[in-house]
KEVEX-890505 format. One line per 5 residues: number of its first residue (from 1); their letters; for each residue x, z, y of C-alpha. Coordinates in steps of 0.25 Angstrom, whole numbers, always signed. Each point is the difference from the previous one (the first is absolute). Example, Ala and Ser with C-alpha at 12.3 -4.5 7.8 and 13.67 -1.06 7.14 Angstrom:
1	as	+49:+31:-18 ~ +6:-2:+14
This chain:
1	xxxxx	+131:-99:+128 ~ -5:+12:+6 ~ +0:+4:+14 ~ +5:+13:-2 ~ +11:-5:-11
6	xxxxx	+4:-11:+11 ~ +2:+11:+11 ~ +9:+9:-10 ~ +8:-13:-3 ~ +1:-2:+16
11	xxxxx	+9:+11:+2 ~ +11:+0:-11 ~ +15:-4:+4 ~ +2:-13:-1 ~ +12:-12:+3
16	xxxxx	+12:+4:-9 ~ -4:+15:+0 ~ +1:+3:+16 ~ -12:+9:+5 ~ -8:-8:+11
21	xxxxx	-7:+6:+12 ~ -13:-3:+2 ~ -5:-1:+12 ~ -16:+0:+6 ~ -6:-14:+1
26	xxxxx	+3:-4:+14 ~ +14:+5:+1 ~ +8:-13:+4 ~ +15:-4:-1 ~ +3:+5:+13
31	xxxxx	-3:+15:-6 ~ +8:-2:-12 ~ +14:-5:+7 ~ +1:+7:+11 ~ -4:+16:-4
36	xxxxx	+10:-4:-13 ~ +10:-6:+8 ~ +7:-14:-7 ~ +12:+8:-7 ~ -9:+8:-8
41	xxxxx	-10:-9:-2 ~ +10:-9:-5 ~ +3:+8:-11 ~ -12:-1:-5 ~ -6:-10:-9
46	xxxxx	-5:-9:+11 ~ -16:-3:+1 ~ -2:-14:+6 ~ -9:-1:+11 ~ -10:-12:+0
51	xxxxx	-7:-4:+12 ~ -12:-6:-6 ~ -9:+0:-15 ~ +6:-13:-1 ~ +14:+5:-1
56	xxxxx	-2:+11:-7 ~ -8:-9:-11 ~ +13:-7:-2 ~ +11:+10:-3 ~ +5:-4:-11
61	xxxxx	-6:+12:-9 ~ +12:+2:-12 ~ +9:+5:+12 ~ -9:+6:+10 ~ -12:+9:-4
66	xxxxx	+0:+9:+13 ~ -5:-6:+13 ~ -4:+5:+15 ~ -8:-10:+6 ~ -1:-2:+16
71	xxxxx	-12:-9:+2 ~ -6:+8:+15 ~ -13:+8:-8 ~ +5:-2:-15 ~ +11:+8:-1
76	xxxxx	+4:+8:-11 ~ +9:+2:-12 ~ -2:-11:-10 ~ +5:+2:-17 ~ -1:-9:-11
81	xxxxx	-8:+4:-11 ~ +1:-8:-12 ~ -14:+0:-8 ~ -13:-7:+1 ~ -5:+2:+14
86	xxxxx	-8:-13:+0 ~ -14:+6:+2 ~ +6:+10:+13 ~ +6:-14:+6 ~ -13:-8:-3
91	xxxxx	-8:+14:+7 ~ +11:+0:+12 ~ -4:-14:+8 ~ +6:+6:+13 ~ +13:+3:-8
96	xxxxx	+0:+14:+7 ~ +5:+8:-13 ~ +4:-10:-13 ~ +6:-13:+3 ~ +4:-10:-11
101	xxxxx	+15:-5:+1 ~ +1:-15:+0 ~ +7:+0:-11 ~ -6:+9:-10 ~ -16:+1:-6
106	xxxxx	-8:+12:+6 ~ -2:+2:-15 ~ +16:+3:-2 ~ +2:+7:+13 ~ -2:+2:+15
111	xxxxx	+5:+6:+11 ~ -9:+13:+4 ~ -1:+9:+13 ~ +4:+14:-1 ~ -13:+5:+6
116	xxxxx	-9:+12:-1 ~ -11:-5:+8 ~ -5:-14:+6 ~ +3:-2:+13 ~ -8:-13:+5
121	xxxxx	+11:-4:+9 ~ +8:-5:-12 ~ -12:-10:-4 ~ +2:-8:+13 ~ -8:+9:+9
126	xxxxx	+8:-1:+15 ~ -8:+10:+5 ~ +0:-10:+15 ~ -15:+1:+1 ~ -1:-14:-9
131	xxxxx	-7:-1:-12 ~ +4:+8:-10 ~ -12:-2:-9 ~ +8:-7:-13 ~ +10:+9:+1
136	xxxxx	-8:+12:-1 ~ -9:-6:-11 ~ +13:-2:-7 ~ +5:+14:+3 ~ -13:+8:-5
141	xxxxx	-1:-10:-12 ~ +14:+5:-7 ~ -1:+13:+4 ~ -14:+0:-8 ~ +7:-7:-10
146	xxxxx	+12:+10:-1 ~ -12:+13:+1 ~ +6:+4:+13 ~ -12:-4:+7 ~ +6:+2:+14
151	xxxxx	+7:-9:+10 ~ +6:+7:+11 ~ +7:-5:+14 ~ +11:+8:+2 ~ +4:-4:+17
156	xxxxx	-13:+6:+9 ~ +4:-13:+9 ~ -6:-11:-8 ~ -13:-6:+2 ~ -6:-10:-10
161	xxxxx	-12:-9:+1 ~ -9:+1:-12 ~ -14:-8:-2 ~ -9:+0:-13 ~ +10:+7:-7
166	xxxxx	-9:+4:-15 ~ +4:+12:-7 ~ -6:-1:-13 ~ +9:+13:-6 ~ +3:+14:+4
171	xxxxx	+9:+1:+11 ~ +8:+8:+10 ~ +4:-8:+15 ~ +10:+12:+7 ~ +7:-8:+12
176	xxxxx	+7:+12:+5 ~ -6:-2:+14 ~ +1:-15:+0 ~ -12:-8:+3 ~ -10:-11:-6
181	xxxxx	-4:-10:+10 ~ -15:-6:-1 ~ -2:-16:+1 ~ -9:-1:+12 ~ -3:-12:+7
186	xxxxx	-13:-10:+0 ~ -7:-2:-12 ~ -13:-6:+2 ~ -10:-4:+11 ~ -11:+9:+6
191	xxxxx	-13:-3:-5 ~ -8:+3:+13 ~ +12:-2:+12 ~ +7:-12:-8 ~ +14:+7:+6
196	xxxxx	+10:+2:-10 ~ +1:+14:-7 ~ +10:+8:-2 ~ +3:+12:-11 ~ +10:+6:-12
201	xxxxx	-2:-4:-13 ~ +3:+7:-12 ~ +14:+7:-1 ~ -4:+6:-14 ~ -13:+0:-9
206	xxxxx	-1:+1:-15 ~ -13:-3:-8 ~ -10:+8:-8 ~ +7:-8:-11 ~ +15:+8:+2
211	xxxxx	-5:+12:+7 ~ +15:+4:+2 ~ +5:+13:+4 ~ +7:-2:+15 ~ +7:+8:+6
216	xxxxx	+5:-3:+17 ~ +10:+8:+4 ~ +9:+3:+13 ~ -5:-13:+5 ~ -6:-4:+13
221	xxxxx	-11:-13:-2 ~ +1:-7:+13 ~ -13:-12:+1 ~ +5:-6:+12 ~ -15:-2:+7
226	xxxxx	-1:-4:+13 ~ -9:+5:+10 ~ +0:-12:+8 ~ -5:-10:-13 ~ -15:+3:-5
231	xxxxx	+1:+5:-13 ~ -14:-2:-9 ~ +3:+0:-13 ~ +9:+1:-12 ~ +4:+9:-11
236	xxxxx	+6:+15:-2 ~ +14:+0:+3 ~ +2:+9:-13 ~ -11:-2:-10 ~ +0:+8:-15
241	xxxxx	-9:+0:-9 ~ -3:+8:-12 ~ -8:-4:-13 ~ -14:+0:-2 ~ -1:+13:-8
246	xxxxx	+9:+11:+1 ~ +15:+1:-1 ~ +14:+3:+4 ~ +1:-8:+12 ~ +6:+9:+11
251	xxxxx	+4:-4:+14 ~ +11:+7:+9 ~ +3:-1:+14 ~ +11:+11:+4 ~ +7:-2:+14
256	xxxxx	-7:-13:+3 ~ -4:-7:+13 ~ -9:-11:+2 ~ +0:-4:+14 ~ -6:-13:+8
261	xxxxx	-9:-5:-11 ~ -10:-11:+3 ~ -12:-1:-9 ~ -13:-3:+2 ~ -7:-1:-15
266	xxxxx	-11:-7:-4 ~ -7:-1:+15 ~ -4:-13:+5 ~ +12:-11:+1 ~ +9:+6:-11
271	xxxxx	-3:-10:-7 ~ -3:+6:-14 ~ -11:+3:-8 ~ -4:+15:+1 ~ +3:+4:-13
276	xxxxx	-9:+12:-1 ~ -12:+7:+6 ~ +7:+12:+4 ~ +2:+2:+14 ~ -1:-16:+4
281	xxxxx	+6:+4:+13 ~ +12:+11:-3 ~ +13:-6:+3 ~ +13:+7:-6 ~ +16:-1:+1
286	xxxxx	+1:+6:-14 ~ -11:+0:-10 ~ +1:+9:-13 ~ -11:-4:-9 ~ -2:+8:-14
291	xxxxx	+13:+6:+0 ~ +0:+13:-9 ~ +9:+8:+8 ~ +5:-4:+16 ~ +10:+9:+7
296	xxxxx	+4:-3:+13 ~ +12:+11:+6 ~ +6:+1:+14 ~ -6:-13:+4 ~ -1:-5:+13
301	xxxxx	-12:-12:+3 ~ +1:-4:+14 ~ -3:-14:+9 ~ -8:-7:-9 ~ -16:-6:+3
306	xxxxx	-7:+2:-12 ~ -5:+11:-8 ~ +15:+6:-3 ~ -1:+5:-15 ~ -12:-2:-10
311	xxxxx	-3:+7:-12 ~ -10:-5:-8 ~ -7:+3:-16 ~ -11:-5:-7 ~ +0:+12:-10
316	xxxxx	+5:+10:+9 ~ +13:+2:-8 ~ +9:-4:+12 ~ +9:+15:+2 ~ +4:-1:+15
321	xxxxx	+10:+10:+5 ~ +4:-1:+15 ~ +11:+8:+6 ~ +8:+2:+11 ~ -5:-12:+6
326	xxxxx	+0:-8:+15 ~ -10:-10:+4 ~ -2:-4:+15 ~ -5:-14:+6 ~ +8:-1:+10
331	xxxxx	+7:-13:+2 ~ +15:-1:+0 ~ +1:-10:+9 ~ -8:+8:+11 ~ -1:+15:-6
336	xxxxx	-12:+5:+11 ~ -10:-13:-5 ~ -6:+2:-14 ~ -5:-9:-13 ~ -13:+3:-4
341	xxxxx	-7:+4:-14 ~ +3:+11:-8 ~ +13:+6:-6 ~ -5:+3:-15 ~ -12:-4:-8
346	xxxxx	-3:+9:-13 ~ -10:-8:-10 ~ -7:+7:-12 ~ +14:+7:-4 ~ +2:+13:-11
351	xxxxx	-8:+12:+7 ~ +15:+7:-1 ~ +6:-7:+10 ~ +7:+6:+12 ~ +7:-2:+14
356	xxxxx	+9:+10:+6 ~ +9:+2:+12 ~ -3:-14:+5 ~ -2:-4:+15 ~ -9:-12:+6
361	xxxxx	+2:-1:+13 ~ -4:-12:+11 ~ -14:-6:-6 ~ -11:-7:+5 ~ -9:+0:-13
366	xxxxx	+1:+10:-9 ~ +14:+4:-7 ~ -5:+2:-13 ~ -14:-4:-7 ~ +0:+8:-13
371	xxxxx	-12:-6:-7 ~ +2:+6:-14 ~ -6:+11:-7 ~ +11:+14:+1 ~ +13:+1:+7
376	xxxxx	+8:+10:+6 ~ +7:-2:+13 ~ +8:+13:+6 ~ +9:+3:+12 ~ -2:-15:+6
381	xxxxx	+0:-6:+14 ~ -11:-8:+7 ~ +6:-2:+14 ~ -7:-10:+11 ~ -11:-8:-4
386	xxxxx	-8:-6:+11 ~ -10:-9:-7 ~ -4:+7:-13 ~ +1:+11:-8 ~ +13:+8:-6
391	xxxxx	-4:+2:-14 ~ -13:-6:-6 ~ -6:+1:-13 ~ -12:-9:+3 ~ +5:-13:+6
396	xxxxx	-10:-6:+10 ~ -10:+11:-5 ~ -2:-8:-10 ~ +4:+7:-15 ~ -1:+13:-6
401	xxxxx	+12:+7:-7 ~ +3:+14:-5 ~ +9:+10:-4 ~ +10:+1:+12 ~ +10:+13:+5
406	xxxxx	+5:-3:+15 ~ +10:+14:+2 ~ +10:+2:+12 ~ -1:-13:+5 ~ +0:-2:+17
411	xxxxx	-8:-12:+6 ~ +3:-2:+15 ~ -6:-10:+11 ~ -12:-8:-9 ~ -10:-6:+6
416	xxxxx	-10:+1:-9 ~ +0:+10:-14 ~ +13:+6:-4 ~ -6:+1:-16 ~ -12:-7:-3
421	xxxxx	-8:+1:-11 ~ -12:-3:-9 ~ +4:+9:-12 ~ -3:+11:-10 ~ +11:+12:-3
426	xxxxx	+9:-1:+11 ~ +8:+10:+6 ~ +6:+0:+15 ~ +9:+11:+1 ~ +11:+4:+10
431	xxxxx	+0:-11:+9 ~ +4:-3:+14 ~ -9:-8:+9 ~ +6:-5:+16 ~ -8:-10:+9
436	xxxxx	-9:-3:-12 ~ -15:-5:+4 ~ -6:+6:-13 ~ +10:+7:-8 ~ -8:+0:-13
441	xxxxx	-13:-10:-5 ~ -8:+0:-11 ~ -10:-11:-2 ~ -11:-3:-10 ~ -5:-11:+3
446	xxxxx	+10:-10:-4 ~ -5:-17:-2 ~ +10:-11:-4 ~ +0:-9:-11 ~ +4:+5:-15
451	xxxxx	-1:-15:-4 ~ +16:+2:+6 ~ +1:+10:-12 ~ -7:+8:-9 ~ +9:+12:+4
456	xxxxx	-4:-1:+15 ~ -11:+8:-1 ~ -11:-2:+11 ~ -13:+6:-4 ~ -6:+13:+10
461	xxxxx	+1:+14:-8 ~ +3:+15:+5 ~ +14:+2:+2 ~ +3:+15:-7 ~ +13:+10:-2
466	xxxxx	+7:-4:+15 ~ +9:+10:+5 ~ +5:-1:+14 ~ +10:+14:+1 ~ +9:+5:+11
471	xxxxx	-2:-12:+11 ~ +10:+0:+12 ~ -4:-8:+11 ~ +11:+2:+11 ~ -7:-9:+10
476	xxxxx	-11:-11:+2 ~ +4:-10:+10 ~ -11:-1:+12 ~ -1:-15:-3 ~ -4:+1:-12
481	xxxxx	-17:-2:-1 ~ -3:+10:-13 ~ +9:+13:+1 ~ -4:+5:-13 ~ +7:+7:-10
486	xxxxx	-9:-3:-13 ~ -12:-10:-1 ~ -9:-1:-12 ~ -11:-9:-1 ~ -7:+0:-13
491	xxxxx	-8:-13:-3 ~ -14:+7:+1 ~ -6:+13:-4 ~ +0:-1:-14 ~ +14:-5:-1
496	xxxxx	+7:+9:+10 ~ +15:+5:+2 ~ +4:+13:-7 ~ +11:+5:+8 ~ +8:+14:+2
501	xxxxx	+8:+0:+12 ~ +9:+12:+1 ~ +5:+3:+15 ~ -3:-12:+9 ~ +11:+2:+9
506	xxxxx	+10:+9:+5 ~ -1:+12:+10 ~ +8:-5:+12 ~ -10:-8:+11 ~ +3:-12:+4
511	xxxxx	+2:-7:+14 ~ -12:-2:+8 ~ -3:-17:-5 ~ +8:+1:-12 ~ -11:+10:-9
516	xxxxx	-8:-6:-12 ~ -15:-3:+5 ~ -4:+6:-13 ~ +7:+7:-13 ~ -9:-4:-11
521	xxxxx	-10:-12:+2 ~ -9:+0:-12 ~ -13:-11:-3 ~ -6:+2:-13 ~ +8:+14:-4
526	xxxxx	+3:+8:-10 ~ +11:+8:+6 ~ +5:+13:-2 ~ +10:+6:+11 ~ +12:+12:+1
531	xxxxx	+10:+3:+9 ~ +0:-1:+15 ~ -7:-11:+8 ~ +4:+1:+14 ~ +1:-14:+5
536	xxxxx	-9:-9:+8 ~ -7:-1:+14 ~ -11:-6:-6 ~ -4:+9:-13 ~ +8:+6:-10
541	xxxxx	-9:-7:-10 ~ -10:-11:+2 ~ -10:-2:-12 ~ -10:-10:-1 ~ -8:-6:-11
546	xxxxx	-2:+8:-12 ~ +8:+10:-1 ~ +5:+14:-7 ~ +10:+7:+6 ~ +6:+15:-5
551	xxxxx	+9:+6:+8 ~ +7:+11:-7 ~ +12:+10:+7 ~ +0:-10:+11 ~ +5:+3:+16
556	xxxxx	-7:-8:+9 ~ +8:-1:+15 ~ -8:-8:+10 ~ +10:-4:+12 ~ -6:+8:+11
561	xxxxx	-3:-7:+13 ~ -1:-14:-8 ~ -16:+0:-3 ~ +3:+2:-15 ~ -12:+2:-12
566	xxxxx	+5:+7:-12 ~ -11:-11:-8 ~ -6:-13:+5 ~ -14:-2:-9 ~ -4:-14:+7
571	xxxxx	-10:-7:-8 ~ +4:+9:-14 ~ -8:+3:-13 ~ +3:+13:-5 ~ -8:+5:-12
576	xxxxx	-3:+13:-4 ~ +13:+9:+0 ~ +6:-12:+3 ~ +10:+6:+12 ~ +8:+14:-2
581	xxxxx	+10:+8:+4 ~ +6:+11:-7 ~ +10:+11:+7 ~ +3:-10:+10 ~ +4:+2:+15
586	xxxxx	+0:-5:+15 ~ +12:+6:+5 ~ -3:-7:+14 ~ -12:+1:+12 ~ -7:-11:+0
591	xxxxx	-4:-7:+14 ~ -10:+2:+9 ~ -12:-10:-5 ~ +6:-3:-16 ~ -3:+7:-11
596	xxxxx	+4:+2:-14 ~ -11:-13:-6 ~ -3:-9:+10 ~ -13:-6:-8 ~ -5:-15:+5
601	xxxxx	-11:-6:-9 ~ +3:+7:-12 ~ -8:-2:-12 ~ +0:+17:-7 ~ -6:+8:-9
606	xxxxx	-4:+14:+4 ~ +10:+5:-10 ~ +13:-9:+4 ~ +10:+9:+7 ~ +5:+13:-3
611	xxxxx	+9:+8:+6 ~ +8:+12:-8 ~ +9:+10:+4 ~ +2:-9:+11 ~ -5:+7:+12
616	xxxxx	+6:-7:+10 ~ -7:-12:+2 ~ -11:+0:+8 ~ -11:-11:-1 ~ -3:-13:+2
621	xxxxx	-6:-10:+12 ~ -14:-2:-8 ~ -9:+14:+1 ~ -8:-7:-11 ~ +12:+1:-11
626	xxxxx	+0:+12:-9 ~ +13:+7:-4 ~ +0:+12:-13 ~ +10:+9:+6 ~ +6:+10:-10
631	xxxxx	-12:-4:-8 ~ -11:+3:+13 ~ -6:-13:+6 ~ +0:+0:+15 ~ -10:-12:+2
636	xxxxx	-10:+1:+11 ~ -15:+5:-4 ~ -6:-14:-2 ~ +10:-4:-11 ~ +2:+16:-4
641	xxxxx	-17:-1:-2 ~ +3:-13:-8 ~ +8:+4:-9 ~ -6:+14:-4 ~ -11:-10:-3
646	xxxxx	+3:-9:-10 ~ -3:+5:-14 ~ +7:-3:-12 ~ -4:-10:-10 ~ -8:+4:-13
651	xx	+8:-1:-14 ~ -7:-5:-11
């Protein structure tokens, strides 16, 4: 029979033509008698109320074919359908929906739930905090036998204790606010200290095999870890695979919490065989591993020791879509104490992926390591991180990865790089930097070991097409060593940086301690600037290696009284027109002693800086360094006399 016939069948008239009112499943006797009052309901044809499965499997089914069983977690409306429901009882272990009468076959008739969903309370599941495994197992096993592919909980109080549950099908887990509890406890011996080890294991995984849909929903995962046991080893609390090559395997997480979990994968006295070469040391909560599509919504990750979420692809098909999401370290048992490791790690996922409106606040170790090619993170929050950085694109300086957009995002309190990088095409626009030591890195030379994976691309090369646009640096905190608002160190001259930075900062000083020592830091350059650049009590820009820098429709603001260059040149190579400015201004007086180029072993050609439509600057610390003004060279006589000298080659 149908599902759909069966439901249209549930709600006809029944017992010598009386209508019955049916009532949601959970409604017990109580709700019945007392609302109806016994006069009326008397003179209705009477459904019995059974208290058990048990009962109700031995009415005798010729006189009764309406039941209301009371069994605390089962209850519901009961009807006798006569046809062959064998192979819906043998699918039922649990006897949550179809129950075979101890009189009849299941191939004549059997007594079946009025339901529109599968509520996993009516498979055995207390909901106590014991475990709840089979009863779940037996739950999503009907409901993907029946095609409703969901279970739900329908009481936010429960709590159920799952361990090793395998999905092998598609499926939606919606608890309504209820929570799944994580087995922790000891589950091994330390291989170095010989103490025992504690950690959570599985609560869901599925195989490469299955690479079922899932779906968690309005639930919180509870791992129960301890601070007070060592933990040092064990597997993802949630682990889903998808297949080897492309297909529809999608995973959800929408109003979901994890919280306390206790991993430690793959290190030293887990006692497992590391799997694979990727990351031998990166410990996760969840893993998500070849998924086609992951969407995580209104999720909070929160008191839990290892890496929190990873997202990983070998063929970068993995979709990641991140919104509106919390993720902190802070403990629950002691909210000012942190966990260490990192809140998200992103692996070789779809260069379409995004992140939006999502806040990490309370790390020591970077929030998120986004280590694959492309992505797009937008109005996001990197709040107090005292150990690492907030955003980083190049883990350990060790990869190189591309294609990245960084927009209205605000990184407040980080002790090292707000957004790191070792990339090409990026665009850093609109965002907001507080108490940040660097606010923006690029680096090029990147090391590490692609033998981890072919994706994690290690080798030196130029980093080209960077735009850092509309930077705000609200403060820089006087503790802090750096103070820089952009730093770009190419790996050598020939595989330099290529950088447009378009206003470095923003017109308002800042109090005395809490300036940048330098806007733009460059090594190894090819960097073109706009806007206004008026922060620093160092230099608005320090250059060094080999460099080009044009400087187009700029306002340089030295802070007065601060001993401020406009340009440090220490130990730079510039070649021939290799420095220009074009229509640019300095809008402030410098200092008594500081000039517009403070020069200090340079390496210059005659013809290296020229100055356009740019009268105010001055000159530079070096009487030996020529500057084309306006097309004129001001050089003094020996190097005039040395140019005017040298002849042009013949051309044969």
């Amino acid at each position: 029979m149908k599902r759909r016939d069966f439901l249209r069948r549930s709600m006809i008239t029944v017992a010598s033509g009386s209508a019955i009112a049916f009532f949601p499943a959970g409604v017990g006797r109580t709700s019945i008698a007392e609302p109806l009052g016994t006069n009326v309901r008397n003179s209705l044809d009477t459904i019995p109320y059974v208290a058990s499965r048990m009962a109700l499997k031995a009415l005798d089914t010729a006189k009764i074919t309406v039941a209301l069983l009371t069994e605390e977690g089962r209850e519901g409306i009961f009807l006798w359908q006569p046809s062959d429901y064998s192979t819906y009882v043998a699918a039922d272990i649990a006897e949550g929906i179809f129950l075979e009468a101890d009189a009849i076959a299941a191939s004549t008739g059997a007594w079946v739930r009025v339901y529109d969903e599968v509520d996993v309370r009516w498979f055995g599941a207390v909901g106590d905090g014991s475990d709840a495994t089979s009863s779940f197992a037996a739950a999503i096993s009907l409901s993907q036998f029946l095609g409703f592919n969901r279970v739900v909980c329908r009481n936010s109080t429960k709590r159920f204790k799952i361990v090793e549950l395998q999905i092998t099908e598609s499926i939606e887990i919606d608890l309504y606010g209820g929570t799944i509890l994580g087995d922790f406890g000891p589950w091994g011996t330390h291989s170095v200290s010989g103490v025992s080890t504690y950690w959570t294991k599985n609560v869901f995984y599925s195989t490469a095999t299955n690479a079922p849909s899932v779906t968690l929903k309005n639930l919180t995962l509870n791992g129960q870890s301890d601070p007070t046991f060592l933990m040092a080893g064990g597997t993802p609390i949630i682990d889903f695979r998808g297949a080897d090559a492309q297909g529809r395997c999608v995973v959800r997480l929408e109003n979901f919490t994890l919280t306390r979990g206790g991993n430690r994968i793959y290190t030293v006295g887990s006692c497992i065989t590391n799997p694979t070469t990727l990351f031998d040391y990166r410990n996760m909560e969840i893993l998500l591993y070849n998924v086609d599509e992951v969407w995580i919504d209104r999720s909070t990750f929160r008191s839990s020791p290892a890496e929190m979420v990873q997202v990983q692809c070998d063929d970068q098909r993995t979709r990641l879509r991140i919104h509106d999401c919390y993720f902190t370290k802070s403990r629950d048992n002691n909210p000012e104490t942190k966990w260490s490791s990192s809140g998200l790690n992103v692996f070789n996922c779809h260069s379409s992926s995004e992140m939006r409106n999502t806040r990490f606040w309370f790390f020591g170790k970077s929030p998120v390591n986004w280590e694959s090619d492309g992505g797009i993170i937008e109005t996001c929050e990197f709040d107090f991180v005292d150990d690492s950085n907030g955003l980083d694109f190049n883990e350990a300086a060790s990869y190189r990865h591309n294609q990245f957009v960084v927009r209205n995002c605000y990184f407040k309190n980080i002790a090292k790089v707000g957004i790191r990088c070792s990339s090409s095409n990026t665009l850093f626009e609109n965002n907001t930097f507080e108490n940040v030591n660097v606010c923006i890195e690029y680096d090029g030379a990147v090391r590490g070991a692609p033998a981890k994976g072919t994706w994690l691309r290690a080798n030196k090369t130029s980093l080209v097409n960077n735009v850092v646009r509309n930077c705000w640096v609200k403060s820089f905190n006087p503790k802090h060593p750096d103070r820089i608002v952009v730093r770009a160190k190419g790996a050598s001259g020939e595989l330099p940086v290529q950088l447009v930075v378009e206003g470095g900062s923003v017109q308002e000083r800042q109090a005395p301690g809490h300036e940048a020592t330098v806007t733009v830091f460059g090594q190894h350059v090819n960097l073109t600037a706009h806007g206004y650049f008026g922060d620093g009590v160092d230099a608005l820009f320090h250059l060094t290696g080999t460099v080009r820098f044009s400087g187009r429709d700029c306002i340089f603001a030295p802070e007065p009284t601060k001993s401020v260059n406009t340009f440090n040149l220490i130990k730079t190579t510039l070649g021939r027109k290799a420095f220009v400015l074009e229509n640019c201004m300095r809008s402030t007086a410098l200092d008594t002693g500081n000039e517009d180029f403070l020069v200090m072993s340079p390496t210059f050609d005659i013809d290296a800086i020229h100055i356009n439509g740019s009268p105010d600057f001055a000159g530079t610390t070096s009487a030996a360094i020529a500057i084309t003004r306006d097309g004129k060279v001001e050089v003094p006589a020996t190097l005039q006399q040395k140019k005017s000298s040298t002849k042009p080659k013949s051309i044969r």
